[in-house]
N, C-alpha and C positions, 0 to 999 in steps of 0.2 A: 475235659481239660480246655477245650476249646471256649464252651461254654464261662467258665471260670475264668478265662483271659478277658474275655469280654466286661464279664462285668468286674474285673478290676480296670479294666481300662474304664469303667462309666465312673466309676469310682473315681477317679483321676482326673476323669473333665469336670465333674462337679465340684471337685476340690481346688479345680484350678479356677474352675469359671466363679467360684465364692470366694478364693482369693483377691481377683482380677474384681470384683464388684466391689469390696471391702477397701481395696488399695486407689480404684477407682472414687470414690464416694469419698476418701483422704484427700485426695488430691483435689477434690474438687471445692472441698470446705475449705479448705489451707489453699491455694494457690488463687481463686481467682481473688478472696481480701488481700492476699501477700500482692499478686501482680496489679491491684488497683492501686495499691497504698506506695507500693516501687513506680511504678508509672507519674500518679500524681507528685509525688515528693521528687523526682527528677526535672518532671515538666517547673515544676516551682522553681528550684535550685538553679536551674542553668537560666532561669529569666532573670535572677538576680544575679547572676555576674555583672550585668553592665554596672550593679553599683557598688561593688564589693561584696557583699553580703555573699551569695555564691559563690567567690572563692573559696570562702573559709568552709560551705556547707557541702559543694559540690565533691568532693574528694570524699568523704563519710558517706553520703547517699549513693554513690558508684560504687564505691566498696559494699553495700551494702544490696545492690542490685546483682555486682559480680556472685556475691554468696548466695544470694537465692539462686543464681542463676547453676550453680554449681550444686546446689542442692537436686536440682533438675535432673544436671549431669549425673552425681551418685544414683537415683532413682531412676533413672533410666539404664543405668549399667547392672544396676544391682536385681531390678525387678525384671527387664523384657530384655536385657543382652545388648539394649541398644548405647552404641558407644559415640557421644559428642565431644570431640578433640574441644580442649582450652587452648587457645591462643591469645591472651595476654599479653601486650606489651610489659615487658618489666619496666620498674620506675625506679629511680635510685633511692636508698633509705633513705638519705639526708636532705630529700628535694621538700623547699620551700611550697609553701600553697599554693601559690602563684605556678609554677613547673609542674606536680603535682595535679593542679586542676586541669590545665590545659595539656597536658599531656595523656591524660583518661580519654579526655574530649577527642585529641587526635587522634586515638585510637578504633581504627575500624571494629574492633570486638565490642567495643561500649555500642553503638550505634546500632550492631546487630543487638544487642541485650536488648536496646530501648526498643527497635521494634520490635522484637517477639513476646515483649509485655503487651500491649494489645490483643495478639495473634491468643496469646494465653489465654487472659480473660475472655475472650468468646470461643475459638474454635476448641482449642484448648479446654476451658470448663465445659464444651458440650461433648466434645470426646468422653472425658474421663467422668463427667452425671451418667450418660447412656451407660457405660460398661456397668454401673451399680444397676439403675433404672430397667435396662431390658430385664432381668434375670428374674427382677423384684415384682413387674409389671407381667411376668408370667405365673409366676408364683399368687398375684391376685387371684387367677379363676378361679383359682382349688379355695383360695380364703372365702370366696364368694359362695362359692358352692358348700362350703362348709357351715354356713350362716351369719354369715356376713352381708347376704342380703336385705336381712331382717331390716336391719338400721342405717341402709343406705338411703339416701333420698329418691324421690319420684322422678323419673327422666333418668338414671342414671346410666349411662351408656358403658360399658366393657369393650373395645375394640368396636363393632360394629352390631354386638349383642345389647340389646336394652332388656336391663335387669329388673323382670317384674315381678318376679315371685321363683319359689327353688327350680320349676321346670327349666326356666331362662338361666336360672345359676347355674346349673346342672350345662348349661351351653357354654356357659363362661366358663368354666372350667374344661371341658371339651379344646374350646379353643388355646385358655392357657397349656394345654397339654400338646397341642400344635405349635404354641411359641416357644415350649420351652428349649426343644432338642436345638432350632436354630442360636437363640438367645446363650446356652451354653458356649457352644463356640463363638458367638459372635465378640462375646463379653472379652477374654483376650486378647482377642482382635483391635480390637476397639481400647485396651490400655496400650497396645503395643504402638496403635496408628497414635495413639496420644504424644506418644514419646518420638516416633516418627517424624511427627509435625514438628516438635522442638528441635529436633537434631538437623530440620533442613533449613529451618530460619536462623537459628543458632549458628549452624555452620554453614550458610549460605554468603553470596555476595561474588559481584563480577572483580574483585579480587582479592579471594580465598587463595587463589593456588599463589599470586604476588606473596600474601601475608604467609603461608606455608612455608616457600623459598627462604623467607626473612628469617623465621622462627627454626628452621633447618639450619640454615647459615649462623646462625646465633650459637644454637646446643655445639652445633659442629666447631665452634671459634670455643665455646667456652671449654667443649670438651680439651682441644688442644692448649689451652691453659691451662686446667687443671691437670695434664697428664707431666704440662714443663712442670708445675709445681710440686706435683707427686715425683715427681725425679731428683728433682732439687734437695725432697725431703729425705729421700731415703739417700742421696748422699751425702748428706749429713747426718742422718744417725750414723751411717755406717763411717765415718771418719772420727765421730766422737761418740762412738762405742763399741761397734765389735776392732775396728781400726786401732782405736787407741789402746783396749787391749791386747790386742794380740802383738803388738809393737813391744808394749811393759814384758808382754812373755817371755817376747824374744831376748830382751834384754835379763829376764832374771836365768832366763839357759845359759843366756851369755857366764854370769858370773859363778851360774851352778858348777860350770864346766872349769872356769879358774877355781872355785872352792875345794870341788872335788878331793885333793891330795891335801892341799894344809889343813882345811876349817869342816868336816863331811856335816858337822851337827848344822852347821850355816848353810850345806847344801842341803840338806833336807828339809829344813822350813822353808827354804826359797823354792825349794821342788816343790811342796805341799801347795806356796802360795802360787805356784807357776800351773799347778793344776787347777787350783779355783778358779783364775785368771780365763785359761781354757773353757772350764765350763760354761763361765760368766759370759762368756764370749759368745760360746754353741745355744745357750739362751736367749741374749739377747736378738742373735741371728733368725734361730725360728721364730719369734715374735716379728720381727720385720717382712720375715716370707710371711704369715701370716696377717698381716698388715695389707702386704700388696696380693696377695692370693692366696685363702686362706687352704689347708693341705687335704680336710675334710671336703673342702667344696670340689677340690679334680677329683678325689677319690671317692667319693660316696653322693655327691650330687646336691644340690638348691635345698630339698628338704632334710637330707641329714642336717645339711653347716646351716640351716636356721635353727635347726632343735638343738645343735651344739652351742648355739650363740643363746638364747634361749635361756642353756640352764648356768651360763655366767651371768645372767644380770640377779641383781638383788628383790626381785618382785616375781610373784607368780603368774608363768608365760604359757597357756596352752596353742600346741600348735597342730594344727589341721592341716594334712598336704597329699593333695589328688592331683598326682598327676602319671600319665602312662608313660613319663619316657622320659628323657633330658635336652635341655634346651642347647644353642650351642654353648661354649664357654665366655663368651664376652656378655653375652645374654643375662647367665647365671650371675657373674658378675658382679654386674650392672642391678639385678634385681637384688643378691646377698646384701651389697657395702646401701642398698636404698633401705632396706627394711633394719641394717644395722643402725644408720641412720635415724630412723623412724622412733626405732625402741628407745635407744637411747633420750632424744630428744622426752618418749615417754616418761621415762627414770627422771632424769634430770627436771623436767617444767610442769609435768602434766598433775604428780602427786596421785596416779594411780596404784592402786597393789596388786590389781590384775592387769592383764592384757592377754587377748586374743588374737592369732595370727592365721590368716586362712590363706595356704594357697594350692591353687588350680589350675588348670588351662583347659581352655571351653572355646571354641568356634575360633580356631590359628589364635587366642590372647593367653598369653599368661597375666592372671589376675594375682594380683596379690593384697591384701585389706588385712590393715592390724588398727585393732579398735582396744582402748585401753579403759576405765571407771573413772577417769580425774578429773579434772574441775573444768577441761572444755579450754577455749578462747584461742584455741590454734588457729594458724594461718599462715599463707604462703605468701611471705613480703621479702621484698631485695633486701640481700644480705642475711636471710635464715635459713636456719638446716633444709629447714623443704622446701624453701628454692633452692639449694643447692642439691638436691633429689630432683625436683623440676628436671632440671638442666642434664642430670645424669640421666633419667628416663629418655629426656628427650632429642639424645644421642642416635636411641633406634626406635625415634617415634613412637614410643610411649605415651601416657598421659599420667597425670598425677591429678586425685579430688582430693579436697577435706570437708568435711562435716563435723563442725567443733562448735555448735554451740555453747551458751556460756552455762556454765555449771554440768557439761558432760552430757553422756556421752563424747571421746572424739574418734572417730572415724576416719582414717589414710589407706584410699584404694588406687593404688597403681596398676597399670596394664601396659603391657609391649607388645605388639605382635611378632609372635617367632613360630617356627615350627617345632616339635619335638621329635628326636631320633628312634 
């Protein structure tokens, strides 16, 4: 048994250490052209502000730096666990270029994005080439010794082995057999340190915690807005629906009660329509509770009331949900009305027929990621449904990604940190 644990665990580093090369060796094709191409098309654009030209360009090329930069963010969350907070200045929809440009500019996050385009293209691309490179460059000796030799050139050196005929192959493989057990682990290591580096430049700066306070201050103002507004709303349906019937009710008891003895066939339709009234009422009522707190979600928890929510939309929604226990209640909340959100917004713009919804909670985060088939071009801009998730997450310091290329996949992963019960 013993023995058998073992080698599934060898089992496991191999599998992880060939994942970690494979996602390593992605990152390293894709990000240093991406972080050269973001770099130089920034350094350009902001030189031409002084003549207009960069107004109009500056504001696209930042957007377009912010999304790689978040694509980061997804892959570091998604792959090594590691979580880089978005903090964004918002901008208002309807801000001219001019506001727009210069508002990107004064934003401390832009300026961290711009320098960690450099940090990327070198430390960056050598992090995540090694995680492939070590595993591959162990794997050489056994190719060498296999006969590989034959048709290598004269002088060829292996590590410190110079390969001149299969005796010496037979060394290089030796040795790859000595690189490989480190190389396994290290490979890991080596995508996680990758992600590591981004998330300290990305989130770094002598004033993070200022920018933090701001971004605190902000969710915490919006949330108390949105909560006067959600008050506002629900006293007005309840004035001009369950209110306004059960008033009519009252009123048709009223004359049931005068029909009674002259007219009973006039009190018995007024009873019949004084009972519809009633019901009309007691429906409309739990749709409101259910509105502000849905009844599934106190009584059965985050994963039943998403699989309830789930099988009311018009598209097919699979839901996946690991989790040992229950978050608090505002918690749930807060993650239920974001991913009702989310869906919706799917149904409604994206034109998917499926969608996928995963959620979990893994190192104190509840993660939650709904990825739907439709045509892509999502994004989180002032005045849209997912800034307005933004802002609900970022009530109990949450974060919200998207991954929405154009023509789809799109990808929404939120995270909060809470405990479970």
């Amino acid at each position: 048994m013993n023995f058998e644990t073992k080698s599934a665990d060898g089992r496991s580093r191999v599998r992880s250490a060939a994942l970690a090369g494979v996602r390593g060796l992605a990152l390293a094709l894709i990000s240093l052209p991406g972080a050269v191409l973001c770099f130089c098309l920034t350094l350009v654009s902001i030189a031409l502000v002084p003549i207009g030209i960069g107004i109009v360009t500056t504001p696209y090329v930042l957007t377009g730096v912010r999304a790689f930069a978040d694509w980061r963010r997804l892959l570091a969350a998604e792959w090594c666990g590691v979580r880089i907070p978005r903090a964004y200045r918002p901008l208002p929809k309807d801000a001219n270029p001019w506001a727009r440009t210069f508002g990107m500019l004064g934003d401390p996050a832009t300026w961290r994005d711009f320098r960690w385009l450099p940090v990327d293209m070198t430390a960056g691309f050598v992090t995540a080439l090694l995680a492939f490179v070590l595993p591959v460059y162990a794997l050489e000796g056994f190719v060498i010794a296999a006969g590989l030799w034959r048709v290598l050139p004269d002088g060829y050196w292996y590590g410190f082995v110079p390969v001149t005929g299969q005796g010496t192959a037979l060394l290089a493989a030796a040795l790859g057999a000595v690189l490989l057990a480190p190389s396994l682990w290290l490979t890991p290591q080596l995508l996680r340190a990758h992600f590591r580096l981004t998330g300290a430049v990305l989130g770094s700066g002598d004033g993070e915690l200022a920018e933090r306070v701001r971004v605190l201050t902000e969710t915490r103002r919006d949330a108390v807005d949105t909560s006067a507004a959600e008050l506002r709303r629900i006293e007005r349906d309840l004035h001009d629906g369950a209110q306004a019937r059960l008033v009519a009710m009252g009123m048709d008891l009223g004359t049931i009660e005068a029909l009674l003895e002259k007219n009973p066939a006039k009190a018995r339709e007024l009873l019949a329509q004084a009972r519809q009234s009633s019901a009309d009422a007691l429906t409309e009522l739990r749709e409101l509770v259910r509105g502000i707190h849905p009844p599934v979600l106190a009584e059965r928890g985050l994963g039943d009331a998403v699989r309830a929510l789930a099988l009311r939309l018009p598209v097919t929604v699979e839901v996946d949900v690991d989790m040992a226990g229950r978050a608090e209640a505002p918690v749930e909340a807060a993650a239920y009305f974001a991913v009702s959100e989310v869906l919706t917004n799917a149904v409604k713009h994206s034109g998917a027929d499926r969608v996928w919804v995963d959620v979990h909670h893994t190192e104190g985060q509840l993660r939650v990621a709904v990825t739907d088939n439709g045509k892509g071009g999502a994004e989180i801009a002032a005045g849209s449904g997912l800034a307005g998730v933004e802002r609900r997450l970022g009530t109990f310091d949450g974060v919200l990604a998207v991954s929405s290329p154009a023509g789809g996949p799109t990808m929404v992963t939120m995270e909060i940190p809470c405990a479970l019960s």
